[in-house]
N, C-alpha and C positions, 0 to 999 in steps of 0.2 A: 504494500500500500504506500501512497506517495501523498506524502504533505507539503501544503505549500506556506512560507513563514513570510511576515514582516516584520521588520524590526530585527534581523538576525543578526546582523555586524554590532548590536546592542547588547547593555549586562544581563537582560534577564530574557531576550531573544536569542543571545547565542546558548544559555543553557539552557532553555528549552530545546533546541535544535540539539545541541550532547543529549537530553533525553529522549528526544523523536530517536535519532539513530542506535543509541544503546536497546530500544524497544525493538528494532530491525526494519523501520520504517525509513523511506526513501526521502530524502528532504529536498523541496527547492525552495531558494530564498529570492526576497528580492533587494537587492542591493544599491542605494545610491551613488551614484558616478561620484568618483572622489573620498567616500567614506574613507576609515581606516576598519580594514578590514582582520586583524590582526585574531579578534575570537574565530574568525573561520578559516583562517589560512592553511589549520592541521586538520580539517575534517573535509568528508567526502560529503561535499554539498552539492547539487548545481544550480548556479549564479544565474540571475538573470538582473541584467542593470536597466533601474528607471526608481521612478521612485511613487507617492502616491495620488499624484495629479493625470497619472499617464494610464487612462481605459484602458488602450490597446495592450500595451504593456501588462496589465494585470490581466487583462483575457487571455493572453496568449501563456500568463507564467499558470493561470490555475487549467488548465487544460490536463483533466489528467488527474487531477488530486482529491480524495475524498475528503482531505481534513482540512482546512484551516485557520493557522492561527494568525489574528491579526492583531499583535505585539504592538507595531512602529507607532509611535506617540512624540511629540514636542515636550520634553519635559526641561523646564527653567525657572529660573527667577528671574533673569537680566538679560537685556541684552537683544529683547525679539518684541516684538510690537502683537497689538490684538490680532490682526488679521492675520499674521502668521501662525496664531494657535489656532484662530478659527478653521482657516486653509487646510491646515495639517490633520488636527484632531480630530474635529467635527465632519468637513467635508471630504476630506482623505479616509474616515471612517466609512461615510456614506459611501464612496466610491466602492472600496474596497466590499461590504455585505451587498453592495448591488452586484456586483460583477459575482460574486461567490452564488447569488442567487439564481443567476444565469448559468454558470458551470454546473448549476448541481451538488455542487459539493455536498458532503454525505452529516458532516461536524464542523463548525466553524466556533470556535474559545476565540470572544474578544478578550481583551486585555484592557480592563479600566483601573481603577486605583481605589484607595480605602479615601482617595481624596476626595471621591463624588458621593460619601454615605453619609449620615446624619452626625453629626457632633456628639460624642461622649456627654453626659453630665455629673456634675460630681466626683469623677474620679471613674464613674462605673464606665467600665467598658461596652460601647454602643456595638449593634450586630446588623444583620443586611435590613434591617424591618427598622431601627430605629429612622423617624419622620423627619425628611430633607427638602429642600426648594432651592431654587437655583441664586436663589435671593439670601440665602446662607452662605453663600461661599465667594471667595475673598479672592482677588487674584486670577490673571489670564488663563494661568494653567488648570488650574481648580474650575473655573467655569467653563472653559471649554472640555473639560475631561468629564463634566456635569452635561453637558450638553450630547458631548458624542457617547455617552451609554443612555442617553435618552433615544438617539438615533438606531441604538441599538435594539433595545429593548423596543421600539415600534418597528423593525424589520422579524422579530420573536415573533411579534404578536402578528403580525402577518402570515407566520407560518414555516421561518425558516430557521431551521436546527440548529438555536443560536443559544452558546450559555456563554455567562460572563463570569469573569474573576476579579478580583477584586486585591492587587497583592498589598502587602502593607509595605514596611521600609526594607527592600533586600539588602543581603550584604553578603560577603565572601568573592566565590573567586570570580575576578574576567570585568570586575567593574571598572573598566580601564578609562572611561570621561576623567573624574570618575561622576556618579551621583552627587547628593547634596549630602547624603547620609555618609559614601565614600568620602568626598572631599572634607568632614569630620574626621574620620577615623586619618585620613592622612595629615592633617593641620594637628590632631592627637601626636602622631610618630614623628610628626620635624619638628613639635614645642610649638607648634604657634597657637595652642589652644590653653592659653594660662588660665582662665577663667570660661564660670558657663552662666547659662539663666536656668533659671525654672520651667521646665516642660518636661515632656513623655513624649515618648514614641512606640512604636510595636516592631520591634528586629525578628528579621525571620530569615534564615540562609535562605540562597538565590535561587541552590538546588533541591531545595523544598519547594520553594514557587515553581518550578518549574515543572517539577513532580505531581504538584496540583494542576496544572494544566493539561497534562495526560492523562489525569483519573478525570477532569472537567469534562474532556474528547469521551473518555470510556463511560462515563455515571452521569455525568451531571442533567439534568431537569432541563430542558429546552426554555430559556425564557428566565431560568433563575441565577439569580449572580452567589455568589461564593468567595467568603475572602479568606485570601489565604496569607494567614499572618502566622506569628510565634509569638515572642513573649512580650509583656507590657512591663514597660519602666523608666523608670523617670533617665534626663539625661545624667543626673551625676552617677547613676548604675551602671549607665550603658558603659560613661569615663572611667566608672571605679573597676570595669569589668577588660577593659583595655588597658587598665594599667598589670592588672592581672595576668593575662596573658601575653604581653611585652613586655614586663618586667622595668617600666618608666614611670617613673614616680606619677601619683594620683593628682587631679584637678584639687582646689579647695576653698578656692575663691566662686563665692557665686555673686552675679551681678544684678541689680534689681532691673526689669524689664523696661523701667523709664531711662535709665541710665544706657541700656542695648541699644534702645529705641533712637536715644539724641546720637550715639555715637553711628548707627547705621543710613542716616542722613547727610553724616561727616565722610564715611564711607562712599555711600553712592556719588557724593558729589566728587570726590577724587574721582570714582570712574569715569564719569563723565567728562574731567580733564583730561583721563587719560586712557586710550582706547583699552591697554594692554590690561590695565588693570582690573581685577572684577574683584567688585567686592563681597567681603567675606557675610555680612550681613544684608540685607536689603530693607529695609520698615514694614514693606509683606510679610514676609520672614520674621521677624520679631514680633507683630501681631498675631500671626500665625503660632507663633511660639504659647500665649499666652495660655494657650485650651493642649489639653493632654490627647493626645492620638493614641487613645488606646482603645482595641477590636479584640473581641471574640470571633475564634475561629473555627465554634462549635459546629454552625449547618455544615461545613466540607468536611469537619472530619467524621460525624452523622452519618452523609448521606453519602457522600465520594470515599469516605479512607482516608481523610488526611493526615499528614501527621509530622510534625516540625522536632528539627534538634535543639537540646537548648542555645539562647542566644549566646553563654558564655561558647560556645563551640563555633558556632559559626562567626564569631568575632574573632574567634583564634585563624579560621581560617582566614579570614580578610586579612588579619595583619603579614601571616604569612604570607599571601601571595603580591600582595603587595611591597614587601621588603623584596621575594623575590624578582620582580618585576622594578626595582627601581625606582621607587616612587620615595621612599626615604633616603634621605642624606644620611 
């Protein structure tokens, strides 16, 4: 059987593509002209180059494939304007379930985020049911990542053999941008994260998510989304837990959110002087900060199998693969 991927020259597209093929499944990706393609260079993939404005180009790559996953997403803070999320996410989404519609395809797993679900409150951790509106959510990417599983889920409801995931923050190996979660864990290993704020997140290894994606293709409920996260905890665990496994002294400074907030205004505006520079915070980002990203990951492991390692593991493996890869000084 042959799948067809986007997003695969990506961190949590190319592992899904190592677990398409480790499965004995045939993968073709698509690839944009210029990427770095360095997660596929050792695997027996075949390439096809365009990206997801191009019909023809995706008619001709699903020809052939019962499954697929539509991975490829705009994900940022800085540096890209509305219409570039809209283009990408929302109507690169639309493209991509129209044309799968027309193939036939047998399974198609999009690929949305824990960023289009309803808000935690209190600390409790929110699930795919807790109540969201598009008028909740903060930022280009969050809305448009809001907008194209809404795109989604009315191509479902139409009638096409569509389940969604939903991953939280991956992490481990091949996050080679890196993420926003990655560029932590690296700013962690060269010192440049003296201090943090107050927040939570949900870490979950990459090759967990991906593994959820397979069982999504094999189990999942046509029309129902699934998120596929691991552990909840605040950021100074995530830091206490990277000191652990690096063996470099612990964060201990914490910064109050007004004081994040004045100096990532001080930030942005160096970027803006200066192309090269991208700043380490944004005021999205630090607002964003405020509310705790923590997901239950009860319906997939219920209904699909799922099933995650702990975060301090898959933190050990980011660090390592990233020392290997040269990303620390």
């Amino acid at each position: 059987m042959k799948a067809f991927v986007t997003g695969g020259t990506g961190f949590v597209g190319s592992a899904v593509i190592r677990k398409l093929l480790a499965a004995g499944l045939e993968v073709r990706a698509l690839v944009r002209p210029g990427t770095n393609t360095r997660m596929l260079d050792s695997l027996p993939v075949e390439r096809v180059s365009g990206d997801l404005s191009d019909v023809s180009i995706l008619q001709q790559a699903m020809v052939g494939c019962e499954w697929v996953f539509h991975v490829a997403a705009l994900y940022s803070y800085w540096g890209h304007e509305w219409e570039e999320f809209y283009q990408t996410n929302v109507e690169g989404t639309r493209r991509v379930l129209d044309v799968a519609c027309q193939a036939g395809a047998r399974r198609i797993v999009y690929t949305s985020s824990i960023a289009t679900l309803g808000l935690p409150r209190d600390d409790v951790p929110a699930d795919e049911e807790t109540p969201v509106t598009l008028a909740d959510k903060t930022g280009h990417y969050k809305r448009s990542k809001f907008m194209a599983e809404e795109v989604a889920r009315e191509f479902a409801r139409q009638g096409l053999p569509l389940v969604i995931v939903n991953p939280a923050a991956p992490v481990g190996v091949g996050d080679h941008k890196p993420t926003a979660t990655g560029q932590m864990i690296v700013d962690f290993l060269n010192g440049k994260m003296p201090a943090y704020v107050e927040t939570g997140m949900n870490i979950v290894d990459v090759e967990d998510v991906a593994a959820g994606h397979l069982l999504a293709a094999e189990r999942g409920r046509v029309g129902q989304r699934y998120i596929l996260g691991g552990e909840n905890l605040t950021l100074k665990q995530v830091l206490d837990l990277l000191s652990e496994v690096s063996g470099l002294p612990q964060v201990w400074m914490r910064i109050p959110h007004g004081v994040a907030l004045a100096w990532s205004y001080v930030d942005t505006g160096l970027a803006r002087l200066n192309p090269r520079h991208v700043p380490a915070a944004t005021p999205e980002k630090v607002r964003l900060s405020r509310q705790k990203e923590y997901y239950y990951s009860s319906k997939a492991a219920r209904e699909l199998g799922y099933t995650f390692i702990p975060a301090r593991e898959a933190l050990r493996k980011s660090v390592a693969w990233y020392r290997a890869n040269e990303y620390v000084r």
